[in-house]
C-alpha positions as a LaTeX table, in Angstrom:
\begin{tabular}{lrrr}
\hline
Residue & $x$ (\AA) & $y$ (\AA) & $z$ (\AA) \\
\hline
Unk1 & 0.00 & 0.00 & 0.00 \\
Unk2 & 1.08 & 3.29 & $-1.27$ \\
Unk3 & 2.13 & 6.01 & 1.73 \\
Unk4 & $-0.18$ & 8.65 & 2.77 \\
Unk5 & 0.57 & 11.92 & 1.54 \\
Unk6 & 0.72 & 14.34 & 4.37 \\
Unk7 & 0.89 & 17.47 & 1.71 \\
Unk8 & $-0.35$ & 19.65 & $-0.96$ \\
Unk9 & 2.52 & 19.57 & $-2.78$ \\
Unk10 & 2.72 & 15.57 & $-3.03$ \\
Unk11 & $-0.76$ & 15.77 & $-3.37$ \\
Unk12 & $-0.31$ & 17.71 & $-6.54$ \\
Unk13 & 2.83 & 15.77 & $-7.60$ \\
Unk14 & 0.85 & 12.25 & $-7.74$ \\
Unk15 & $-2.16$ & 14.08 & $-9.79$ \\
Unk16 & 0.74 & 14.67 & $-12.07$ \\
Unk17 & 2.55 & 11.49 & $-12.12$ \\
Unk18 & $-1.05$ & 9.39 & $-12.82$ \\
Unk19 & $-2.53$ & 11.59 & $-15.04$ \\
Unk20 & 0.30 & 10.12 & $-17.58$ \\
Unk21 & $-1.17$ & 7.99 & $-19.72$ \\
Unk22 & 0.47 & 4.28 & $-19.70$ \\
Unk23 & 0.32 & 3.36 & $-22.95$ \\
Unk24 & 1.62 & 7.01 & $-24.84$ \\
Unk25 & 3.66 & 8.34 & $-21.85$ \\
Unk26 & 1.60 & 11.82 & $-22.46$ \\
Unk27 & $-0.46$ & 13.51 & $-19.96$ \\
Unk28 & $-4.27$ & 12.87 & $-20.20$ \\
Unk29 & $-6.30$ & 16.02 & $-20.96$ \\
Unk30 & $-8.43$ & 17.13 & $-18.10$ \\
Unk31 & $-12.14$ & 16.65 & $-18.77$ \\
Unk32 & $-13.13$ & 17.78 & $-15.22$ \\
Unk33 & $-16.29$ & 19.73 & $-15.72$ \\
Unk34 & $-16.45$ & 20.51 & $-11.78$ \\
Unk35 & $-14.85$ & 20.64 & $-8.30$ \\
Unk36 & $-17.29$ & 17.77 & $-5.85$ \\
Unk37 & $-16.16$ & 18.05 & $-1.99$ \\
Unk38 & $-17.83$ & 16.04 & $-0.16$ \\
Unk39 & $-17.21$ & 16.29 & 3.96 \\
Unk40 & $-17.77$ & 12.49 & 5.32 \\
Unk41 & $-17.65$ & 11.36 & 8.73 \\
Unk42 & $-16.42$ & 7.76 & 9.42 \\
Unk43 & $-19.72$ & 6.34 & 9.86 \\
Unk44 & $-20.91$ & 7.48 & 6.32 \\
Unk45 & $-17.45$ & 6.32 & 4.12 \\
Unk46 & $-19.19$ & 3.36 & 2.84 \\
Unk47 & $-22.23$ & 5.32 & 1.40 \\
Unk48 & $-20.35$ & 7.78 & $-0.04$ \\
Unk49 & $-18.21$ & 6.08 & $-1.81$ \\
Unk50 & $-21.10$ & 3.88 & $-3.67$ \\
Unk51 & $-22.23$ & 6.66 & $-4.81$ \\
Unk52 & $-19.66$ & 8.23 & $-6.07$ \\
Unk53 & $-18.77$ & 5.24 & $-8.33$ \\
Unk54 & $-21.73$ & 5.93 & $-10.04$ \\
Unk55 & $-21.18$ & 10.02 & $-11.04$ \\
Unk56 & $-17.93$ & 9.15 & $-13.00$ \\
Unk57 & $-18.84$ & 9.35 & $-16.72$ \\
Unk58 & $-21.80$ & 11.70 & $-16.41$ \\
Unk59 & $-20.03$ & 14.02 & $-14.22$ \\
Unk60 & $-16.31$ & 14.09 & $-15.04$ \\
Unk61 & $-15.03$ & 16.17 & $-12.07$ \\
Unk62 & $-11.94$ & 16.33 & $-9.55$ \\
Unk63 & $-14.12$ & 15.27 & $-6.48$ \\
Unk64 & $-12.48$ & 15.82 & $-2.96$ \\
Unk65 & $-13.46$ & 13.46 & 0.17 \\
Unk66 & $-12.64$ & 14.84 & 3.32 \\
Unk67 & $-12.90$ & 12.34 & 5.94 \\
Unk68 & $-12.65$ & 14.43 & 9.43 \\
Unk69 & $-10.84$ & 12.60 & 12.42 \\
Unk70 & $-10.73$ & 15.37 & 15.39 \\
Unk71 & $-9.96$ & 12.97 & 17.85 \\
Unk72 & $-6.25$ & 12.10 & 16.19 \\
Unk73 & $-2.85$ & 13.72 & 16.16 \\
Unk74 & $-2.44$ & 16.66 & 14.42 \\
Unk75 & $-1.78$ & 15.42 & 10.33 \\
Unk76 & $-3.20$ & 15.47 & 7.02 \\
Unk77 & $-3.10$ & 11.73 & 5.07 \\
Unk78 & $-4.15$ & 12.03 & 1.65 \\
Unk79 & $-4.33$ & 9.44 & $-1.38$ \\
Unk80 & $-5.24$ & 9.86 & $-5.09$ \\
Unk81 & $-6.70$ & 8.19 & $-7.38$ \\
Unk82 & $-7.42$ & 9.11 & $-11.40$ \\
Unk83 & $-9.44$ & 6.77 & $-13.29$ \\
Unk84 & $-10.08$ & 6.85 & $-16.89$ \\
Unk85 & $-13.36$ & 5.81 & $-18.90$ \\
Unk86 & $-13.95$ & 5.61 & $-22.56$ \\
Unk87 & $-16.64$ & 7.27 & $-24.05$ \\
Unk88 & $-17.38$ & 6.49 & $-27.71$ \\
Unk89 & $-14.26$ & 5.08 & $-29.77$ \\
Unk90 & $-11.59$ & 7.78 & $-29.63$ \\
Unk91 & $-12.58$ & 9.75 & $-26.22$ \\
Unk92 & $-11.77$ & 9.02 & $-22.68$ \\
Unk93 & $-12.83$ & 11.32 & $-19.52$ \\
Unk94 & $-10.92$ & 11.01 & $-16.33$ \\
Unk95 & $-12.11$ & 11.45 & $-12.78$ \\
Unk96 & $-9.89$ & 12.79 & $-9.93$ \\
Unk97 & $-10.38$ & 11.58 & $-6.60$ \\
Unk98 & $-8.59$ & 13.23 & $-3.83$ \\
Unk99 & $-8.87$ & 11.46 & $-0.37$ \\
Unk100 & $-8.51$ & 13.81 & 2.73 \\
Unk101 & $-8.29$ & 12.82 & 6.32 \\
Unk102 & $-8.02$ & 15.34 & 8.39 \\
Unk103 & $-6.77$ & 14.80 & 11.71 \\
Unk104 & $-6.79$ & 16.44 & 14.82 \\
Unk105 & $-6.93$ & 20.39 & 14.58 \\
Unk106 & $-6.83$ & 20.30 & 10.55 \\
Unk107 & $-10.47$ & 19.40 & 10.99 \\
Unk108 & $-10.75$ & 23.05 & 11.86 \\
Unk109 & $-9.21$ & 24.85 & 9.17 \\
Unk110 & $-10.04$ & 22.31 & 6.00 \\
Unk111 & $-10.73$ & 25.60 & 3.48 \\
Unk112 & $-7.15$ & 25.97 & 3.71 \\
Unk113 & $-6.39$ & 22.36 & 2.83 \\
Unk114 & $-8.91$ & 22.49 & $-0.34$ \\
Unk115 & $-8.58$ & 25.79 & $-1.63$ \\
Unk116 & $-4.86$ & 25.25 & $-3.85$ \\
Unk117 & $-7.20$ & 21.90 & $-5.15$ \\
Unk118 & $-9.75$ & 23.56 & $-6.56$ \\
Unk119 & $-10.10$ & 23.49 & $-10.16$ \\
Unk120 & $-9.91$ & 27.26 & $-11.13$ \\
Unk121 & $-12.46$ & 28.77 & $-13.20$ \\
Unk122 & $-15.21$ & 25.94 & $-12.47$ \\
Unk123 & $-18.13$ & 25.14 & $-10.25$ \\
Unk124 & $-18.00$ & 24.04 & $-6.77$ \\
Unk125 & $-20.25$ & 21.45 & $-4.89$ \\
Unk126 & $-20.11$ & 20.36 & $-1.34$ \\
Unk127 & $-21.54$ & 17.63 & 0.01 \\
Unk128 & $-22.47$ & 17.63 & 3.51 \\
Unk129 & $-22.97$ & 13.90 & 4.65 \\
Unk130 & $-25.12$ & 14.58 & 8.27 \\
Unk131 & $-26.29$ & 16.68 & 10.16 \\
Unk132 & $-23.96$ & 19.98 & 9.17 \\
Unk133 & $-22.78$ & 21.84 & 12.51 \\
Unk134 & $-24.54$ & 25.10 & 11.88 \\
Unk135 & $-21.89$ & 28.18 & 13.03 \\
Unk136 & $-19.02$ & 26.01 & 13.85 \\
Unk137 & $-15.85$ & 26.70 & 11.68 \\
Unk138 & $-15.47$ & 23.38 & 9.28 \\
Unk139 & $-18.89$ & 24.19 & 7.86 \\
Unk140 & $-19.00$ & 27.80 & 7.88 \\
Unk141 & $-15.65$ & 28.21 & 5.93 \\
Unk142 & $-16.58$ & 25.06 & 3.32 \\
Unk143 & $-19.82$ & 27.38 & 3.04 \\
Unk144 & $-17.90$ & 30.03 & 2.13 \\
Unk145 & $-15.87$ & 28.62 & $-0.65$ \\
Unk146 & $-18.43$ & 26.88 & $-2.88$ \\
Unk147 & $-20.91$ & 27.60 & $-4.98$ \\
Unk148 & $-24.48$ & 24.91 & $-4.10$ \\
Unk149 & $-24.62$ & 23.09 & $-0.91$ \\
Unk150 & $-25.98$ & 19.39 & $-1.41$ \\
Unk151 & $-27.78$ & 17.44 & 1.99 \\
Unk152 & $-29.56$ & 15.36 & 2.88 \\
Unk153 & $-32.00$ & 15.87 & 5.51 \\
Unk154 & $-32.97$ & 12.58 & 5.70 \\
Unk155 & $-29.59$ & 12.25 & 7.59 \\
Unk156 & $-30.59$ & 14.58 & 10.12 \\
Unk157 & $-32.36$ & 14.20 & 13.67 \\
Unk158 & $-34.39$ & 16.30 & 15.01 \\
Unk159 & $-36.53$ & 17.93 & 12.50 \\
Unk160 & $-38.19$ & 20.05 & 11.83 \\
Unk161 & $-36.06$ & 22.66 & 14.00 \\
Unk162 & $-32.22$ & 22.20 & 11.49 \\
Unk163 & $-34.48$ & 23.60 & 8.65 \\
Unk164 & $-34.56$ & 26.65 & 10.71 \\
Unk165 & $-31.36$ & 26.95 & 10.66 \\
Unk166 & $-30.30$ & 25.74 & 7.12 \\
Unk167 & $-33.10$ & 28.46 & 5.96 \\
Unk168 & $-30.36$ & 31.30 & 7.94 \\
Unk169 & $-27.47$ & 30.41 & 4.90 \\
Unk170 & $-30.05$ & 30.71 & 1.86 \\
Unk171 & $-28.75$ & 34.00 & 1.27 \\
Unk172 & $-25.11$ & 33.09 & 1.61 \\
Unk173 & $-24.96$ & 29.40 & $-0.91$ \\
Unk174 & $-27.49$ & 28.27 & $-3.05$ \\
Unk175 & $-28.77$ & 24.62 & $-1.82$ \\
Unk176 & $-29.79$ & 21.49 & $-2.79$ \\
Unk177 & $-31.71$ & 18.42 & $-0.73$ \\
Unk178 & $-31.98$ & 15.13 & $-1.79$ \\
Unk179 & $-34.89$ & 14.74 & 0.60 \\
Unk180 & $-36.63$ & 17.25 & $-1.32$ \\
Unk181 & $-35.52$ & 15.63 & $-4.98$ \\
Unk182 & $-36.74$ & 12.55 & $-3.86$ \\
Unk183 & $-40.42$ & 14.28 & $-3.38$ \\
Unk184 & $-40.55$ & 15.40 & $-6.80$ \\
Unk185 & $-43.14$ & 12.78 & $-8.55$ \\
Unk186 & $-45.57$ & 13.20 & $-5.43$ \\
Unk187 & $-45.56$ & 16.95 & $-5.40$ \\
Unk188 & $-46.49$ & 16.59 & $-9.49$ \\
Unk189 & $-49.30$ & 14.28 & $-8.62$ \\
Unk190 & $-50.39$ & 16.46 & $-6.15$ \\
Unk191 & $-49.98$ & 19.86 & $-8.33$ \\
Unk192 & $-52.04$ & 17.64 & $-10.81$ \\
Unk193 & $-54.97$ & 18.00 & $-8.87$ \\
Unk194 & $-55.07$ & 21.68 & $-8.66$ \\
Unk195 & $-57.66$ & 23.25 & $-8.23$ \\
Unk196 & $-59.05$ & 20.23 & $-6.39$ \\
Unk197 & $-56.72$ & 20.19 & $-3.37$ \\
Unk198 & $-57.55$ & 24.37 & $-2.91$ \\
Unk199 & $-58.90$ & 23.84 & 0.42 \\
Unk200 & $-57.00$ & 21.08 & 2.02 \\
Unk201 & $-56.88$ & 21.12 & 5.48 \\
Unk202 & $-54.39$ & 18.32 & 6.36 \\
Unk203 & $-51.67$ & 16.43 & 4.80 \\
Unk204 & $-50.88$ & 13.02 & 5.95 \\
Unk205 & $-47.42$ & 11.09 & 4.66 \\
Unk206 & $-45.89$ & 7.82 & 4.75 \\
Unk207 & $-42.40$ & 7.85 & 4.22 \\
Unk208 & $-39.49$ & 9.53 & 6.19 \\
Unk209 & $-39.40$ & 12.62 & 8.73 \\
Unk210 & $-37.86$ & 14.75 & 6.24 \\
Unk211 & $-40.14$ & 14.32 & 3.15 \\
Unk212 & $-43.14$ & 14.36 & 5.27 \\
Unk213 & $-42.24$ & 17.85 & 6.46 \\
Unk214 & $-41.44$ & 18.72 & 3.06 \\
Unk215 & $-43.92$ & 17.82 & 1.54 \\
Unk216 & $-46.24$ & 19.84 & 4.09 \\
Unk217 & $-44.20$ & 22.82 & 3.97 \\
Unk218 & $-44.45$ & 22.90 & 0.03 \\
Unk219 & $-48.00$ & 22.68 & 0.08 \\
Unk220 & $-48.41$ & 25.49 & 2.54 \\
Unk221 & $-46.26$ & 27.59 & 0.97 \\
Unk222 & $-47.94$ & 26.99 & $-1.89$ \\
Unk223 & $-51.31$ & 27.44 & $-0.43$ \\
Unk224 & $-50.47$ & 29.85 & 1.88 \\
Unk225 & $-51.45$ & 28.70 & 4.46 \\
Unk226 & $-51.22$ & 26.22 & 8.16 \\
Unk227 & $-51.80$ & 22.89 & 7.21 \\
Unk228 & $-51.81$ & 20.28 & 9.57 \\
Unk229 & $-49.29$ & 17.57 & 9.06 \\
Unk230 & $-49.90$ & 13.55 & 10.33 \\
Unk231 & $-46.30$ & 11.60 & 9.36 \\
Unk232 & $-46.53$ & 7.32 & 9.35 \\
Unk233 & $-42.84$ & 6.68 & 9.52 \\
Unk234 & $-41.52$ & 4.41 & 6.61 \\
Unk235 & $-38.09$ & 4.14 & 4.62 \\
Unk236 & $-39.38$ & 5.95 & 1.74 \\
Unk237 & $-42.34$ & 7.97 & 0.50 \\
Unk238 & $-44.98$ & 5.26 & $-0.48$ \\
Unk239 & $-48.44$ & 6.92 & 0.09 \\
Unk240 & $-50.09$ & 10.64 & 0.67 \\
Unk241 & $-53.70$ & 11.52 & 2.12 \\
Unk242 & $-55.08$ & 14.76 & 1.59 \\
Unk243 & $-58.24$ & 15.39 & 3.71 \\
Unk244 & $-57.57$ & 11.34 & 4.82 \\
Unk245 & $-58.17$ & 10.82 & 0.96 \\
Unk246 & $-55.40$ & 8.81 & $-0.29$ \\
Unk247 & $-53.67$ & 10.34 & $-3.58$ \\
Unk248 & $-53.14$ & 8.18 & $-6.51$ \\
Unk249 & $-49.29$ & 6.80 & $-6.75$ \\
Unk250 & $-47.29$ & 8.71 & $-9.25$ \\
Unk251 & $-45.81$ & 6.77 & $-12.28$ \\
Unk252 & $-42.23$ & 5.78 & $-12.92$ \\
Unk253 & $-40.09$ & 4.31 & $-10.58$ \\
Unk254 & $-37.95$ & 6.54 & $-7.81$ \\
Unk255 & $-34.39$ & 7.79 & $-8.79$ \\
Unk256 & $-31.06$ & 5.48 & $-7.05$ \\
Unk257 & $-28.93$ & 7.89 & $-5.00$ \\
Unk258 & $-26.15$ & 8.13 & $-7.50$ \\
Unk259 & $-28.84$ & 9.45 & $-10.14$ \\
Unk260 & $-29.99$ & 12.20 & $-7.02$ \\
Unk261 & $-26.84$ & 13.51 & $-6.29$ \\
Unk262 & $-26.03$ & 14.00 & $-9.84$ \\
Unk263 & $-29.23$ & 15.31 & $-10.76$ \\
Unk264 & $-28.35$ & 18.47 & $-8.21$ \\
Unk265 & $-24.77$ & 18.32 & $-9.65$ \\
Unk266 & $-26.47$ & 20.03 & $-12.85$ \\
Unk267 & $-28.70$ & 22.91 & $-10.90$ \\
Unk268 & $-26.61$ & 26.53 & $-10.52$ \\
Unk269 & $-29.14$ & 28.81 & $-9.19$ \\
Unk270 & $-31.67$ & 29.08 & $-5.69$ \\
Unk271 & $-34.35$ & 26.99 & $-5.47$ \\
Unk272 & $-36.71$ & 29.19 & $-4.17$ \\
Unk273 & $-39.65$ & 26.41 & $-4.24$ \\
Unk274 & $-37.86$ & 24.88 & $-2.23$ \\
Unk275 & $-36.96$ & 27.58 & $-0.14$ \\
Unk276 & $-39.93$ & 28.54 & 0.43 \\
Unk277 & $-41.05$ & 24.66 & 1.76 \\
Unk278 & $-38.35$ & 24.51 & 3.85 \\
Unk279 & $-39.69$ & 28.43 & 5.61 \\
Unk280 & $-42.84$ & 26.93 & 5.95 \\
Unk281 & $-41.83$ & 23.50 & 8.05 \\
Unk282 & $-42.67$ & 25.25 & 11.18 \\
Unk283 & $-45.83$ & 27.07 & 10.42 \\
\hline
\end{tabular}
């Protein structure tokens, strides 16, 4: 096993040395179309990483894990890998993958660690895996440096008060939530039977915390109005009653969670639909 490198300079130096391409002994051309962070704690390294096997050819990007370890000496252990995939008969695209563990008091400071491996002069997503830790320095300086947050809040305990304080950055990063992607065939159903659902009074959801408050908050910021919300906890979102009438099931089958993720890899400007849902959780 290769030796962690422990700094941006190596870092940089092995990007070179693999980006050389075996069989002509030229450098590869870059087809990196973005900058992915994604911030990981231990416990969600496994789910990451199967889904980020799956963005490779459709987002070509230099994607940069950061694994935080505050509990460890002081240090920085990277690793990189650059894979290459054909695409038709005389194309490849390549895919960076930086590994970052930050250790100890790095877990502080980590815009200083990913700012010289940024790609200059293109996009920048961060993925929060978790609950982010509103106000505390990790978050609010990754915040700073990108351009779209991408959660989760399925991840997160306690709702609805975090979308409280998610709503307190919308001004600062535009933001993504695959809890809120993953609503998107049941809020067309239900926009489908406008004007019929005009004066609905409650909203009642089977599926998880998160898209049951979503899916409430939508439709009374929508409406304009309080509507009461009844949640039956499930994995996913498999039935909505309006008025305790049950709503027909939307066609097509849901999205896998590589397809999510780069679905909101594509989107550059404020939802404010969403926005406005997530405002309206606590009415």
């Amino acid at each position: 096993m290769a030796a962690a490198l422990g700094s941006i300079a190596e870092i940089e130096r092995e990007l070179g040395a693999q980006r050389v391409d075996p069989e002509s002994g030229q450098p590869m051309q870059r087809t990196s179309v973005m900058t992915h962070l994604a911030w990981v704690p231990e416990q969600w390294v496994e789910a990451a990483e199967d889904v980020l096997s799956g963005l490779a050819e459709r987002h070509p990007s230099r994607t940069i894990v950061l694994v935080p370890d505050p509990d460890a000496e002081d240090a920085l252990e990277a690793s990189v890998e650059v894979d290459c995939y054909p695409v038709g008969e005389h194309r490849k695209v390549s895919m960076e993958t930086i590994r970052l563990k930050l250790c100890g008091k790095r877990v502080q400071a980590p815009a200083s660690v990913v700012e010289p491996l940024l790609l200059p002069d293109l996009p920048v997503f961060l993925r929060w895996r978790g609950l982010p830790p509103f106000g505390e320095q990790p978050f609010e300086q990754l915040v700073d440096t990108v351009d779209r947050l991408i959660v989760d809040s399925t991840e997160w305990p306690g709702l609805p008060a975090p979308y409280g304080r998610l709503a307190d950055i919308f001004d600062r990063v535009a933001v993504s939530d695959i809890a809120w992607a993953r609503t998107s065939r049941w809020r067309a159903q239900l926009a489908s039977l406008w004007p019929g659902i005009a004066g609905v009074r409650r909203i009642k959801v089977l599926g998880t915390e998160a898209q049951a408050h979503l899916l409430a908050g939508w439709l009374r910021s929508r409406l304009g109005r309080k509507i009461e919300l009844e949640h039956e906890a499930a994995d996913r979102l498999t039935g909505v009653e309006l008025d305790g009438e049950p709503t027909p099931f939307p066609p097509g089958d849901p999205p896998d969670p590589a397809d999510l993720l780069s679905d909101e890899l594509e989107r550059f400007t404020r939802d404010r639909v969403y926005e406005d849902a997530v405002s309206a959780t606590r009415m």
